[in-house]
PDB file of N, CA, C and O in Angstrom:
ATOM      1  N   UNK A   1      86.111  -1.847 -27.278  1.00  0.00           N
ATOM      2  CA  UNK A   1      84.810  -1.295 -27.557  1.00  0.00           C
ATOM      3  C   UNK A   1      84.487  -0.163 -26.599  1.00  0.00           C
ATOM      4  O   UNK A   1      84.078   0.926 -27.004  1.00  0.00           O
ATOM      5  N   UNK A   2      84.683  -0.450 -25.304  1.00  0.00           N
ATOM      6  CA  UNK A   2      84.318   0.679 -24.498  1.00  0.00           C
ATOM      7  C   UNK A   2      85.055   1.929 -24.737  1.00  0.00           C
ATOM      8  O   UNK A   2      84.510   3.030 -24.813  1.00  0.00           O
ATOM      9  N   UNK A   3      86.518   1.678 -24.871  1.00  0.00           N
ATOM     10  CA  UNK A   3      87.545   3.304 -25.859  1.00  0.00           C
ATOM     11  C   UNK A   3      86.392   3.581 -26.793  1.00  0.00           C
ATOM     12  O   UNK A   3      85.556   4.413 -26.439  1.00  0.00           O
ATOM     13  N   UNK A   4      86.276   3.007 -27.871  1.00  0.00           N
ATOM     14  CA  UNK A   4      85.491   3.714 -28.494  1.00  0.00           C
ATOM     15  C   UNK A   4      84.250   4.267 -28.518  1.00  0.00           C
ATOM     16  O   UNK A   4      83.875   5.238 -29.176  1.00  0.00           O
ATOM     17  N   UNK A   5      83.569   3.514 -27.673  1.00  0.00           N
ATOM     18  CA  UNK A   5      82.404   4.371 -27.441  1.00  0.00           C
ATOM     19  C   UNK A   5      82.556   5.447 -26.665  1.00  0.00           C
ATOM     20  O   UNK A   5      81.623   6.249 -26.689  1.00  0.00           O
ATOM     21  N   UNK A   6      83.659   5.738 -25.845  1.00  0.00           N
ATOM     22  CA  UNK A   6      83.862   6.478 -24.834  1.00  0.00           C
ATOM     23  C   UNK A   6      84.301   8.159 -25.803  1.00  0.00           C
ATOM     24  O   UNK A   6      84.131   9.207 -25.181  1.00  0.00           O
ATOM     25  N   UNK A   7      84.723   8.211 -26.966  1.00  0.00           N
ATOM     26  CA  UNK A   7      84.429   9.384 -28.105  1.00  0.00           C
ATOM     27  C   UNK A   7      83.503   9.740 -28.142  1.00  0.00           C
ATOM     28  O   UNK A   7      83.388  10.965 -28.100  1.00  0.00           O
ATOM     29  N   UNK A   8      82.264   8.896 -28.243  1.00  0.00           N
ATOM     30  CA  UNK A   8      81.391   9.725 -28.647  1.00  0.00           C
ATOM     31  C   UNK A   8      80.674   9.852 -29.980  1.00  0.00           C
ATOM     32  O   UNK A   8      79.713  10.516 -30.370  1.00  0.00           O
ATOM     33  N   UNK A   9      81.633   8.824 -30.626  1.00  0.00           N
ATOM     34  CA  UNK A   9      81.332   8.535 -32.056  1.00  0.00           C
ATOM     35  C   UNK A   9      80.403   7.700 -32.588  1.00  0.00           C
ATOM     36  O   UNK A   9      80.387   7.373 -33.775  1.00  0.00           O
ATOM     37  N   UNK A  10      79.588   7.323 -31.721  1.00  0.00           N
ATOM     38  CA  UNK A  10      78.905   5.618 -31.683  1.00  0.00           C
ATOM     39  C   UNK A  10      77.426   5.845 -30.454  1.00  0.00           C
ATOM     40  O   UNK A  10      77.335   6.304 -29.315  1.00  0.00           O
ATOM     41  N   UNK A  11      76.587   5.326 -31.305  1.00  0.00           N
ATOM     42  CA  UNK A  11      75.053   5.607 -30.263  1.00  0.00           C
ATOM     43  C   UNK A  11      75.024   4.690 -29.593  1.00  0.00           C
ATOM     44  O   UNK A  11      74.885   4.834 -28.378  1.00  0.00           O
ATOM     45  N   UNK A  12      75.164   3.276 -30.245  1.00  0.00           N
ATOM     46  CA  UNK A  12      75.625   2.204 -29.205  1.00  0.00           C
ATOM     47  C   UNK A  12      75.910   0.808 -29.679  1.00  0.00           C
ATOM     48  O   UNK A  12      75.710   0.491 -30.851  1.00  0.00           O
ATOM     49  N   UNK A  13      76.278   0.144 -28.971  1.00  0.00           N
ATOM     50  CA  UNK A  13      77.131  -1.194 -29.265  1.00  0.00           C
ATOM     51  C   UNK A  13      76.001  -2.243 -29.582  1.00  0.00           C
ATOM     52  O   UNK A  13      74.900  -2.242 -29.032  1.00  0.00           O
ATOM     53  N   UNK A  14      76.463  -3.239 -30.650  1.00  0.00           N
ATOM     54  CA  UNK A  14      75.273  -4.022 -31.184  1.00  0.00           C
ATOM     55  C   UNK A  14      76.481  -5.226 -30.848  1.00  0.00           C
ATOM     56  O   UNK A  14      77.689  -5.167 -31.073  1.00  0.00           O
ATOM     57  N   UNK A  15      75.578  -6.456 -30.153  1.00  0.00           N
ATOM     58  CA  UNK A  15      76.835  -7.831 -29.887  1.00  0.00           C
ATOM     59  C   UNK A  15      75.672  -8.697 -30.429  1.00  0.00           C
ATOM     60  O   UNK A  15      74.468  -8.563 -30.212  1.00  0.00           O
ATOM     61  N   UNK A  16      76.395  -9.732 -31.279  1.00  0.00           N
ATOM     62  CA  UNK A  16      75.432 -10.789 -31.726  1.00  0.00           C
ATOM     63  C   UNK A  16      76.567 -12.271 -31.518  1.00  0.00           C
ATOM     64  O   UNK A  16      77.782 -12.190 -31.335  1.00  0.00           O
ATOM     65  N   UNK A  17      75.784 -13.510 -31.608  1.00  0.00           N
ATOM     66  CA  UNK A  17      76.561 -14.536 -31.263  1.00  0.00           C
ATOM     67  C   UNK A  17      76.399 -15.143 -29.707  1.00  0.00           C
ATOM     68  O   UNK A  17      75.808 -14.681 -28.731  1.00  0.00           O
ATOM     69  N   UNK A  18      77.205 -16.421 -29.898  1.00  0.00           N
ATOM     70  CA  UNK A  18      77.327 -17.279 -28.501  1.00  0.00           C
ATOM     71  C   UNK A  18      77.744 -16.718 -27.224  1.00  0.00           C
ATOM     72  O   UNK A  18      77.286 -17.083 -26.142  1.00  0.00           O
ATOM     73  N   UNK A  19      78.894 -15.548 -27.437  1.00  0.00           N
ATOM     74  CA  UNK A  19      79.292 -14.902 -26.526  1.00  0.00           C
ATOM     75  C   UNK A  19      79.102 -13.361 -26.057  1.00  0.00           C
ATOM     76  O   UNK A  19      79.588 -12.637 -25.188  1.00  0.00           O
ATOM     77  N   UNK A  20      78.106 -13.237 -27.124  1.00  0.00           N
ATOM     78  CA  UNK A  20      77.667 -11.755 -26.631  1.00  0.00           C
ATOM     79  C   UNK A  20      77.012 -11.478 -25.072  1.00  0.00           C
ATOM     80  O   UNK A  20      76.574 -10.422 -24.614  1.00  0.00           O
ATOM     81  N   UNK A  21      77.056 -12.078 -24.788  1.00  0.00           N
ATOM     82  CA  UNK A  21      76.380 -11.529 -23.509  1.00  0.00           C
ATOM     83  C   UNK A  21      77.683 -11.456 -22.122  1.00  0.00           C
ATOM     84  O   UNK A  21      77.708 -10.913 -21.017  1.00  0.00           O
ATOM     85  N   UNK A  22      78.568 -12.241 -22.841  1.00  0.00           N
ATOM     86  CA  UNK A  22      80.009 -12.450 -21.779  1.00  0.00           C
ATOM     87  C   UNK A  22      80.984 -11.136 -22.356  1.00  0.00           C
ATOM     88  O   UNK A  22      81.738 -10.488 -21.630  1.00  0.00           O
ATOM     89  N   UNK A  23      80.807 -10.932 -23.655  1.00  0.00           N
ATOM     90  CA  UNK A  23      81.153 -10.027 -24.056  1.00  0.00           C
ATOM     91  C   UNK A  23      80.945  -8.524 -23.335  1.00  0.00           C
ATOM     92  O   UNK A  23      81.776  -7.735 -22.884  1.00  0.00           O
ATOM     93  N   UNK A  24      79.553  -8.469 -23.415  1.00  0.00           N
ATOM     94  CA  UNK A  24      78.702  -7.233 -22.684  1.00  0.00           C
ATOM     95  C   UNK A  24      79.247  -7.361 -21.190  1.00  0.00           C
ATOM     96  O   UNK A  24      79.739  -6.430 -20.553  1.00  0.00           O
ATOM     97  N   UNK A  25      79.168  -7.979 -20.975  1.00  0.00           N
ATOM     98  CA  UNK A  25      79.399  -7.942 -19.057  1.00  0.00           C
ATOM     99  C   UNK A  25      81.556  -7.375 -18.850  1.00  0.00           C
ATOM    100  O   UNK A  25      82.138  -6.807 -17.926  1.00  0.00           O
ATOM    101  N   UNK A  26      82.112  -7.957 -20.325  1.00  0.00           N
ATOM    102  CA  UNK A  26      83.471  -7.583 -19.788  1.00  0.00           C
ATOM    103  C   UNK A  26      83.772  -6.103 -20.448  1.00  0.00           C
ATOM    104  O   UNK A  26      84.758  -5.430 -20.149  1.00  0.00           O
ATOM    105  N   UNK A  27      82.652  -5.661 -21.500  1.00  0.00           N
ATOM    106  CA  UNK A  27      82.982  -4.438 -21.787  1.00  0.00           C
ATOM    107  C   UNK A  27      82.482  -3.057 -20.821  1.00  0.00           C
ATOM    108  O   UNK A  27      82.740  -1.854 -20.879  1.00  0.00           O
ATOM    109  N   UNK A  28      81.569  -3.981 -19.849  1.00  0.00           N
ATOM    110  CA  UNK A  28      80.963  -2.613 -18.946  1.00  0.00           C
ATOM    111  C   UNK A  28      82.188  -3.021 -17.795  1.00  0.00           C
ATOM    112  O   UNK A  28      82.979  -2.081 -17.714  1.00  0.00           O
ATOM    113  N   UNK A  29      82.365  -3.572 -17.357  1.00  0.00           N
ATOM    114  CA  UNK A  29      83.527  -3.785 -16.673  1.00  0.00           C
ATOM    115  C   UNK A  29      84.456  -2.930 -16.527  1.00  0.00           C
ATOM    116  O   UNK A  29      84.889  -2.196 -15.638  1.00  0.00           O
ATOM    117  N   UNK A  30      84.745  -3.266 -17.960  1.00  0.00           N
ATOM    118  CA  UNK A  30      86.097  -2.781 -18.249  1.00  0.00           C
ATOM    119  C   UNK A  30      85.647  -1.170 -18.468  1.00  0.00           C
ATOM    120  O   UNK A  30      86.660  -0.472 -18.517  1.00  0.00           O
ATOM    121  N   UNK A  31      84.554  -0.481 -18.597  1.00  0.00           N
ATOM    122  CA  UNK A  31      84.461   0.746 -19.042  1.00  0.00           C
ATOM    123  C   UNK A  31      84.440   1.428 -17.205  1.00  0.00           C
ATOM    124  O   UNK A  31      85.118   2.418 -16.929  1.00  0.00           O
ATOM    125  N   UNK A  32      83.697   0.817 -16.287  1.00  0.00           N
ATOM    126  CA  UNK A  32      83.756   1.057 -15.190  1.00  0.00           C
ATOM    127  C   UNK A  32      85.011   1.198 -14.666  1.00  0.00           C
ATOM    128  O   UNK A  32      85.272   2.268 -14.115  1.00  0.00           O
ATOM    129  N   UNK A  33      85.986   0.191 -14.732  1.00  0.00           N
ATOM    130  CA  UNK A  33      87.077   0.647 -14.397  1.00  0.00           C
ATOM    131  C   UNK A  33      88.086   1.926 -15.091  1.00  0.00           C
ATOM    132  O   UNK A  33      89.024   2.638 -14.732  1.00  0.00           O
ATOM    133  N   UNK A  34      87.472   1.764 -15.972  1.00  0.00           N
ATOM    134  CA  UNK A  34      89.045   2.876 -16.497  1.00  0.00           C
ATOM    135  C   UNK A  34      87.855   4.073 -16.773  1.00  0.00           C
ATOM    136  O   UNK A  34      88.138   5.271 -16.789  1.00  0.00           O
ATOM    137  N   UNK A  35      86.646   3.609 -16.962  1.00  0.00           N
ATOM    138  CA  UNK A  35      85.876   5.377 -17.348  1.00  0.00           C
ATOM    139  C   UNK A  35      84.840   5.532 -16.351  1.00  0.00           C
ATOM    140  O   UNK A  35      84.389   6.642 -16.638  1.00  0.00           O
ATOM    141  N   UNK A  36      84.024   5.008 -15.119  1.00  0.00           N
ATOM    142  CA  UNK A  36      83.408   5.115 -14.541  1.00  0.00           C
ATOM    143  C   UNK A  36      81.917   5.337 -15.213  1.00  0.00           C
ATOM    144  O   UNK A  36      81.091   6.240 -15.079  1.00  0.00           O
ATOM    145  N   UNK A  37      81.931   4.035 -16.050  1.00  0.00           N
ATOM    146  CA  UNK A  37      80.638   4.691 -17.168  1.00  0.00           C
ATOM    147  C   UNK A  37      80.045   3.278 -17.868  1.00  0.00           C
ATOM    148  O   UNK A  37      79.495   3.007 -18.936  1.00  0.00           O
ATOM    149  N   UNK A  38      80.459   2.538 -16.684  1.00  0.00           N
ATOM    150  CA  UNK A  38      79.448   0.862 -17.714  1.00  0.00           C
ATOM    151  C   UNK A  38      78.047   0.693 -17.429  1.00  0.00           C
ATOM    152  O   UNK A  38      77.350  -0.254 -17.792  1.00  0.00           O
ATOM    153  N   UNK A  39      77.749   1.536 -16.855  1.00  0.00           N
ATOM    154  CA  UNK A  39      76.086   1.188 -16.547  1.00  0.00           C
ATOM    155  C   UNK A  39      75.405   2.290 -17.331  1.00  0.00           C
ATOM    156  O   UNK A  39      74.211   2.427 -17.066  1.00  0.00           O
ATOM    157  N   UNK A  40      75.904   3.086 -18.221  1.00  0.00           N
ATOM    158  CA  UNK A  40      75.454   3.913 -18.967  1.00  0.00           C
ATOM    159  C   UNK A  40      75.411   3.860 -20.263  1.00  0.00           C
ATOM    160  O   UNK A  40      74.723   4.527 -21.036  1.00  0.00           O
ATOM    161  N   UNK A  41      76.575   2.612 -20.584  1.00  0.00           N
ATOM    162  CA  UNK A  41      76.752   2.378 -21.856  1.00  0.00           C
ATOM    163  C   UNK A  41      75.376   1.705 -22.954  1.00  0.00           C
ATOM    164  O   UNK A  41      74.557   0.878 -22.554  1.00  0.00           O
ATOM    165  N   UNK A  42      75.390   2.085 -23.864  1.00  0.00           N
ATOM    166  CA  UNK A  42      74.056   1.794 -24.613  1.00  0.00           C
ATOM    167  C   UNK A  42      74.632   0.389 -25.861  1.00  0.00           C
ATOM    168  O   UNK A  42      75.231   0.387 -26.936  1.00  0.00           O
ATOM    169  N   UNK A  43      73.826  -1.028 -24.634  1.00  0.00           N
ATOM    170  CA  UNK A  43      74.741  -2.243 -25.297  1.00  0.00           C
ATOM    171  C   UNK A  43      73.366  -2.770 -25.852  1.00  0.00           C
ATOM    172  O   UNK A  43      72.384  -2.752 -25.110  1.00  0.00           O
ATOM    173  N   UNK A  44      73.256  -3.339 -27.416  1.00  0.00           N
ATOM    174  CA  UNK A  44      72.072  -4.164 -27.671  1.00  0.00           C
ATOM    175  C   UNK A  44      72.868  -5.806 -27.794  1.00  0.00           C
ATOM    176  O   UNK A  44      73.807  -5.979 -28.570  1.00  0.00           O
ATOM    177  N   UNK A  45      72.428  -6.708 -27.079  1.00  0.00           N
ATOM    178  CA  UNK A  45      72.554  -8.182 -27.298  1.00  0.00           C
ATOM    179  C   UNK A  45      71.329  -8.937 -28.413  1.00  0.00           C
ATOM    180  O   UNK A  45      70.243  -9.331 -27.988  1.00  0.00           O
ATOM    181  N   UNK A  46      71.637  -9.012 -29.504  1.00  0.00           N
ATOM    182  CA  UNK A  46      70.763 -10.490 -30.411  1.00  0.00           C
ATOM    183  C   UNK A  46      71.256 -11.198 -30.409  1.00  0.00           C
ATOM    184  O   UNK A  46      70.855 -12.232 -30.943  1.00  0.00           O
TER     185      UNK A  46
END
């Protein structure tokens, strides 16, 4: 998820379910490490 948002193609990430929120925490993670950009990312949790 974070590759792809990292295009440019996408306003922002929608996570729904039991694990969305563990989800969210490993995709800013993971965007921090390889793009220096997880606290910018535009994540909605329902």
């Amino acid at each position: 998820m974070a590759t792809e948002y990292q295009t440019g193609k996408y306003e922002k990430i929608v996570l729904a379910g039991p694990y969305a929120d563990v989800v969210e925490d490993r995709t800013r993670a993971y965007a921090m490490a390889n793009y220096n950009n997880g606290i910018d990312m535009k994540i909605e949790v329902i």
